[in-house]
C-alpha positions as CSV (number, residue, x, y, z in Angstrom):
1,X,-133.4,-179.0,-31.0
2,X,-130.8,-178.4,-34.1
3,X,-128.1,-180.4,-33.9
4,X,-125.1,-180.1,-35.7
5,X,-124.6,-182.6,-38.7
6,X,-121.4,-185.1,-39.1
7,X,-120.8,-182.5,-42.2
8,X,-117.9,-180.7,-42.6
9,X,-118.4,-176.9,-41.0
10,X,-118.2,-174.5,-43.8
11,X,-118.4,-170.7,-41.5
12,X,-117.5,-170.2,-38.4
13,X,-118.9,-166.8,-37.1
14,X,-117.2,-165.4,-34.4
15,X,-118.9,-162.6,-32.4
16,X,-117.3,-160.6,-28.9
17,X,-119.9,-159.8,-26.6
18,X,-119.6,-157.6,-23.3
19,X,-123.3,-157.3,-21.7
20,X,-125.3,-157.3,-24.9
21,X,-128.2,-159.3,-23.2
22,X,-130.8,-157.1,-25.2
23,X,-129.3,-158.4,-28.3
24,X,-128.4,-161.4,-28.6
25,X,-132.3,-162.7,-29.5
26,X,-132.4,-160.9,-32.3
27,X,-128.6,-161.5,-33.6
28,X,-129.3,-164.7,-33.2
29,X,-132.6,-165.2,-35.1
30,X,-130.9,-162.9,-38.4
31,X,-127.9,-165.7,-38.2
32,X,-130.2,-168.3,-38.6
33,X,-132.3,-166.8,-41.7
34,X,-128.9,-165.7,-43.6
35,X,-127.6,-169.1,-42.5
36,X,-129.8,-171.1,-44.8
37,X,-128.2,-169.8,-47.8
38,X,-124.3,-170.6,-46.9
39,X,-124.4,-173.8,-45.5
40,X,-123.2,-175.5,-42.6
41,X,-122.0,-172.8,-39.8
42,X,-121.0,-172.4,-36.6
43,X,-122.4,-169.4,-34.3
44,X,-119.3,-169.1,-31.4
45,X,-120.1,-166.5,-28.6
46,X,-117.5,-165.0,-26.9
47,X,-118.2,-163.5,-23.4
48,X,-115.6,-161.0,-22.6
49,X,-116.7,-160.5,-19.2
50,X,-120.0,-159.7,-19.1
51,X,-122.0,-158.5,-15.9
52,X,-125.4,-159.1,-17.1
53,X,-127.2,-162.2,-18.5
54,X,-125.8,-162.4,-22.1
55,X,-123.7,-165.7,-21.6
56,X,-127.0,-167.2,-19.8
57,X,-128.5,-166.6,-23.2
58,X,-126.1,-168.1,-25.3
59,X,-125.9,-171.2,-23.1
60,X,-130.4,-171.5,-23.4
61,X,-129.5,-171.0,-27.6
62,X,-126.9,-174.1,-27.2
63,X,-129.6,-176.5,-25.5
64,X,-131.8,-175.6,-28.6
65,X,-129.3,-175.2,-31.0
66,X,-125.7,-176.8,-31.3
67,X,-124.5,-174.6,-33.9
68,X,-124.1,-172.0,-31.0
69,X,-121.4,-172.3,-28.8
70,X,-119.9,-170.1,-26.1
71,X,-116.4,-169.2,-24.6
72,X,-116.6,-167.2,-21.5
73,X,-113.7,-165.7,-20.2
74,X,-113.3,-164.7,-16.6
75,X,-112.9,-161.4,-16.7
76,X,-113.0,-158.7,-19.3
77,X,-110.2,-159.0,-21.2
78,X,-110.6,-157.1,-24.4
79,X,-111.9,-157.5,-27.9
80,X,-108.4,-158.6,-29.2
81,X,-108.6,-161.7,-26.3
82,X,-111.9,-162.5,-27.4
83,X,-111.3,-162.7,-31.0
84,X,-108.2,-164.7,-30.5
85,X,-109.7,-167.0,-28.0
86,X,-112.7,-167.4,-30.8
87,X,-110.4,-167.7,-33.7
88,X,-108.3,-171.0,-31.9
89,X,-111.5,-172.8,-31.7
90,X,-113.5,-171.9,-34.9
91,X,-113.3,-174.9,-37.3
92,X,-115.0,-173.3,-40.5
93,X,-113.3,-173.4,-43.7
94,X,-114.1,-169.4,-44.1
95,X,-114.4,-167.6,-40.1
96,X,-116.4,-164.4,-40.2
97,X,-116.5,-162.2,-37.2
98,X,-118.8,-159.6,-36.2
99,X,-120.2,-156.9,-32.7
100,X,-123.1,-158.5,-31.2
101,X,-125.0,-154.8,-30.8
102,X,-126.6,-155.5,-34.0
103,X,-124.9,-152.9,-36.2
104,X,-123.0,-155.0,-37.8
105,X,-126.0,-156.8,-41.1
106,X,-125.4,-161.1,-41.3
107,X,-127.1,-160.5,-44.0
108,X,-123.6,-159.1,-46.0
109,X,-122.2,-162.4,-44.9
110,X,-123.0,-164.5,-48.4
111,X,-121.2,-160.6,-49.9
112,X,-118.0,-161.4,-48.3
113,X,-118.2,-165.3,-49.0
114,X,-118.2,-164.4,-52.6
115,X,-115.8,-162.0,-52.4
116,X,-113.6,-164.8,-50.7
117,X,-114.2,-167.1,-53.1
118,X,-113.0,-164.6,-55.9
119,X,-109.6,-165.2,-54.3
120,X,-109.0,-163.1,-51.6
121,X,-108.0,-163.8,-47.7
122,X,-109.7,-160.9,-45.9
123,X,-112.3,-159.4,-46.8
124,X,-113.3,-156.3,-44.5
125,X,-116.5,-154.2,-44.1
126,X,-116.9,-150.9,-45.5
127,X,-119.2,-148.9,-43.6
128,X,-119.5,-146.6,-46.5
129,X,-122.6,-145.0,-44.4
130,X,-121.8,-145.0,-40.9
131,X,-124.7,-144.5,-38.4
132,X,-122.9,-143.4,-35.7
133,X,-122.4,-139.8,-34.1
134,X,-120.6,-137.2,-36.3
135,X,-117.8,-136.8,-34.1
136,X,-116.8,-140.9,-34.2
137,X,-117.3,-140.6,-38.0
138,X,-114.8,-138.0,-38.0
139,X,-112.1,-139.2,-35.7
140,X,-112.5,-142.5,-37.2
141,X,-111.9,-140.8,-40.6
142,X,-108.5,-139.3,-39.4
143,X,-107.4,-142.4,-37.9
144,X,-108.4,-144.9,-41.2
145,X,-106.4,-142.3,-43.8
146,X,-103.5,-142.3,-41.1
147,X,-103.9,-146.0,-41.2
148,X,-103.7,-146.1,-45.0
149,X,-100.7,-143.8,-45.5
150,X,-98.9,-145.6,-42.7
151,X,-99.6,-149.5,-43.5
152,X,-99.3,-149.0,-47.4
153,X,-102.6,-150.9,-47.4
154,X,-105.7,-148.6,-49.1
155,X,-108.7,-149.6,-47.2
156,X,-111.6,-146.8,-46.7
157,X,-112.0,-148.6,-42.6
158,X,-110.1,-151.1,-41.0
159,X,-111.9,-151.0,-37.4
160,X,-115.5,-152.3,-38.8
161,X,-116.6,-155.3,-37.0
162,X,-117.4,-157.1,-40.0
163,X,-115.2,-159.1,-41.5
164,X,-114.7,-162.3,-43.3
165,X,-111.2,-164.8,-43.5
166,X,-109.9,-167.8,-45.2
167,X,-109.3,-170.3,-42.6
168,X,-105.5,-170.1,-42.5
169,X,-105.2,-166.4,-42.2
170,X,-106.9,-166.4,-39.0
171,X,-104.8,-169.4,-37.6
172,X,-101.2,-167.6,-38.5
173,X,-102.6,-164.8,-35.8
174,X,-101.2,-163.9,-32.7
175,X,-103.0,-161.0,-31.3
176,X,-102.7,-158.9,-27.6
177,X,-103.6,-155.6,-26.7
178,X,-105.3,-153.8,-29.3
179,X,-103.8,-154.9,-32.4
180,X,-107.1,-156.5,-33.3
181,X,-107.7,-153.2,-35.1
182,X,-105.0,-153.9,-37.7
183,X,-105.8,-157.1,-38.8
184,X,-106.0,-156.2,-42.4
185,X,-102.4,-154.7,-41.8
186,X,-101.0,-157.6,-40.3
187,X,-102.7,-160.0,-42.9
188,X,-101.3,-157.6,-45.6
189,X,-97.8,-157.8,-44.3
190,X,-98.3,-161.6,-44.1
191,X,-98.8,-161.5,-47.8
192,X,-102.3,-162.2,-48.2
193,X,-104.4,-160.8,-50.5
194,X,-106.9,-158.6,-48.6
195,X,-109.6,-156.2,-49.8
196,X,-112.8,-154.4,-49.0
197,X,-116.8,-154.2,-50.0
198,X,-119.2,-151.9,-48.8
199,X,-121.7,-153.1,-45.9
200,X,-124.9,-152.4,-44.2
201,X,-124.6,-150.3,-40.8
202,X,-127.0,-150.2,-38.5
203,X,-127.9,-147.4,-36.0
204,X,-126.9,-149.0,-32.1
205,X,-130.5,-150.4,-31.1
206,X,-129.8,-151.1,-27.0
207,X,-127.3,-149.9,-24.6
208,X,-124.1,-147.9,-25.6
209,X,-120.4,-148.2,-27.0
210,X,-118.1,-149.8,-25.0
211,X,-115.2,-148.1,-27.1
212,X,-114.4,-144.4,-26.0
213,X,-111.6,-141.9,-27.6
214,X,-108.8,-143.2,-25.8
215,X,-109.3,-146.3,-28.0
216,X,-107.2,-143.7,-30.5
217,X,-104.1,-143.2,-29.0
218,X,-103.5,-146.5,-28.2
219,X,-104.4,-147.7,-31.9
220,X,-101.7,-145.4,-32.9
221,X,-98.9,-147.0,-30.5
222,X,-100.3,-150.7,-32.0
223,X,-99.7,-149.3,-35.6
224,X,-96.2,-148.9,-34.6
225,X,-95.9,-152.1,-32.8
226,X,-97.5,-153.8,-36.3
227,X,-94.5,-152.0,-38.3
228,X,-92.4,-153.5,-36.3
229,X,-93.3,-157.2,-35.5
230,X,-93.9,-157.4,-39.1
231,X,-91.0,-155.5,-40.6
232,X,-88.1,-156.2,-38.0
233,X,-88.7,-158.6,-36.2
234,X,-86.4,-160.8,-37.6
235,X,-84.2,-158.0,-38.6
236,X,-84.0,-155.2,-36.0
237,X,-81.0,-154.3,-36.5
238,X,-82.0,-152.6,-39.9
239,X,-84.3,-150.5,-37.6
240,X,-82.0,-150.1,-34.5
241,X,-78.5,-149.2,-36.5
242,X,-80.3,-146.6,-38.9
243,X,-81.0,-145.2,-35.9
244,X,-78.1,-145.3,-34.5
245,X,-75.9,-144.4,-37.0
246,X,-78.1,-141.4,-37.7
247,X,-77.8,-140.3,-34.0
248,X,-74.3,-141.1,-33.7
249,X,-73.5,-139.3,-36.8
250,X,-75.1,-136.1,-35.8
251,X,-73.6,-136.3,-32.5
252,X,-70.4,-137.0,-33.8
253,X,-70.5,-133.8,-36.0
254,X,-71.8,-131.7,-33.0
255,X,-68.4,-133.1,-31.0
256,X,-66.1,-132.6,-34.0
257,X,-67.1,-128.8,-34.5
258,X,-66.8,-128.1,-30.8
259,X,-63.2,-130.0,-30.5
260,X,-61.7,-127.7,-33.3
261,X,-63.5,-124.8,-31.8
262,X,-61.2,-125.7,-28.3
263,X,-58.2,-126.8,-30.5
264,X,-57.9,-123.6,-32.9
265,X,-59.9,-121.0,-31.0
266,X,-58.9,-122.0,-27.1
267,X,-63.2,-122.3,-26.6
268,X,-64.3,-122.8,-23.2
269,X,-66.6,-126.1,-23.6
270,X,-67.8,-126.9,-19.6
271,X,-71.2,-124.3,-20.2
272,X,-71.9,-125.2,-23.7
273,X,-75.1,-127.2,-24.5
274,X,-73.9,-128.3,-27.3
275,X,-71.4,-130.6,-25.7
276,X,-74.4,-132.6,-23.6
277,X,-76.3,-132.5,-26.8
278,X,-73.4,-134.1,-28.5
279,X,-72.8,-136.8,-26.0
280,X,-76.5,-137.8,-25.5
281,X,-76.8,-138.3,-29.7
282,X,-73.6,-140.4,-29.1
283,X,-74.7,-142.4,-26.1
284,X,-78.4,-142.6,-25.6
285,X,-80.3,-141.2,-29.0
286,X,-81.4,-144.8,-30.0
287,X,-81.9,-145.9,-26.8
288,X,-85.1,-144.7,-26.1
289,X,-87.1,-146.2,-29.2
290,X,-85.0,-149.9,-28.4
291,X,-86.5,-150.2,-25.3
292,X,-90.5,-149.6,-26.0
293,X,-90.2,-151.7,-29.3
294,X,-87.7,-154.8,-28.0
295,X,-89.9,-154.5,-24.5
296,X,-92.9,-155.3,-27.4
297,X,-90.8,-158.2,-28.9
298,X,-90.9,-159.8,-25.6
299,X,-94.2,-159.4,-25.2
300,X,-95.8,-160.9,-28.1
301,X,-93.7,-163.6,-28.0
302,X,-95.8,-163.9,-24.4
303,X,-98.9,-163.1,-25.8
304,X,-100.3,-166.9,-26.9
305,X,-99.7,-168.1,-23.3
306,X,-100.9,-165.4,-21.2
307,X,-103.7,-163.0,-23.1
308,X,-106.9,-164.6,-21.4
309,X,-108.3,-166.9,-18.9
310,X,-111.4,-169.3,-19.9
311,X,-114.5,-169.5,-17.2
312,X,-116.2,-172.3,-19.5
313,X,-116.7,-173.8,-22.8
314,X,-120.1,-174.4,-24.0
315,X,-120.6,-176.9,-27.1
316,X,-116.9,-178.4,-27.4
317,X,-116.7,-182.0,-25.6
């Protein structure tokens, strides 16, 4: 049995499973052999929910090895919820997470030490060539340049798996819902350095993806949410009242016109829809963003309490 030293941990590798059973074996064994060259590490398993044997697994690799751990949640909660959960308990100085199917390489691990070491606080995966189908590629194309342009931070993909952080970026995270896509941007609006290296991508070797199209959409409502938290949340009244003023200007100019149209011309105003448009720019215009984006204040303020439920804990006392 390996058994953890009294030696400070140096990596902590966090990796989000959902029935992976076929995989984990082999994952393991590649940690292991890349392992010997960074030094003391931590392996921490999290089971979002899995219906098959892969947290069985993980708990047979603890009683051999105490480098692995395992957090199982109840249910599935979500990749977010199983990074966060995995992040609160890593104790490396430098965490690393990456996907259990094997597509993310441990071997580009040492890579994004280095890289760390040069400075930096994120360092993220480039799948530069992507073995995936050509319609993901393509999508996830649009999606990364509408990332870029949006954010204001230049990276070539932001959803790869693979990814390596400085211990204190990953402890000033607070992540829900699917803003575990963004970390880069949230890192970056933090004001930490973050930037990118090209990495290995492997072809899927057992089951299938567990991510479908939908997973667009909402990533482009989280973008938004990001914006916010990390622009206005201290300050949303910079956001709200230009706005608001915008709305109520307009719809102050569409009133104004139409009142010296009835004053000078005698205009009949009752069947025009340009009075209702007038009034709703007045009276509602900003409304309708202030409630999604102060409805998503209140919710990540929630968010540490409430994201997930732990099952067990395998390999903390």
């Amino acid at each position: 049995m390996i058994l953890l030293s009294d030696q400070h941990i140096d990596i902590s590798i966090v990796i989000p499973m959902l029935n992976e059973e076929e995989s984990i074996p082999e994952l393991y064994e590649r940690i292991c052999r890349m392992a010997v060259v960074v030094g003391e590490v931590e392996i921490i398993f999290v089971d979002d929910g899995s219906s098959d044997r892969s947290a069985v697994l993980v708990q047979l690799l603890h009683q051999e090895d105490a480098r692995v751990k395992l957090i199982q949640f109840r249910k599935n909660y979500g990749k977010a919820a199983a990074l966060a959960a995995g992040f609160h308990k890593a104790s490396g100085d430098f965490v690393f997470t990456m996907d259990a199917d094997l597509q993310d390489d441990p071997d580009e691990i040492p890579a994004l030490l280095n890289k760390l070491k040069e400075g930096y606080d994120l360092v993220s995966g480039w799948k530069r060539v992507r073995r995936d189908p050509w319609t993901k590629r393509f999508v996830s194309k649009i999606y990364n340049r509408f990332t870029s342009l949006f954010s204001g931070l230049n990276l070539h993909d932001f959803n790869c798996g693979l990814k390596g952080y400085r211990r204190e970026v990953v402890k000033s995270f607070n992540i829900y819902g699917e803003l575990h896509r963004y970390l880069p941007v949230i890192a970056h609006r933090n004001g930490f350095r973050v930037t990118e290296i090209p990495v290995k991508h492997h072809a899927r070797k057992f089951g299938r993806t567990k991510y479908g199209i939908a997973r667009f959409s909402r990533g482009a409502f989280d973008l938004l949410t990001i914006t916010f938290l990390t622009k206005y949340k201290k300050r949303p009244l910079h956001l709200f009242g230009t706005w608001g003023l915008l709305s109520t200007l307009f719809g102050v100019v569409i009133l104004v016109v139409l009142a010296v149209q009835k004053i000078l011309f005698n205009a009949h105003l009752s069947r025009r829809p340009l009075l209702f448009l007038g009034l709703l720019m007045v009276i509602v215009g900003v409304q309708f963003f202030s409630i999604g984006l102060l409805g998503e204040m209140i919710t990540e303020a929630r968010a540490e309490s409430d994201t997930y439920q732990i099952k067990s804990l395998v390999g903390w006392e």
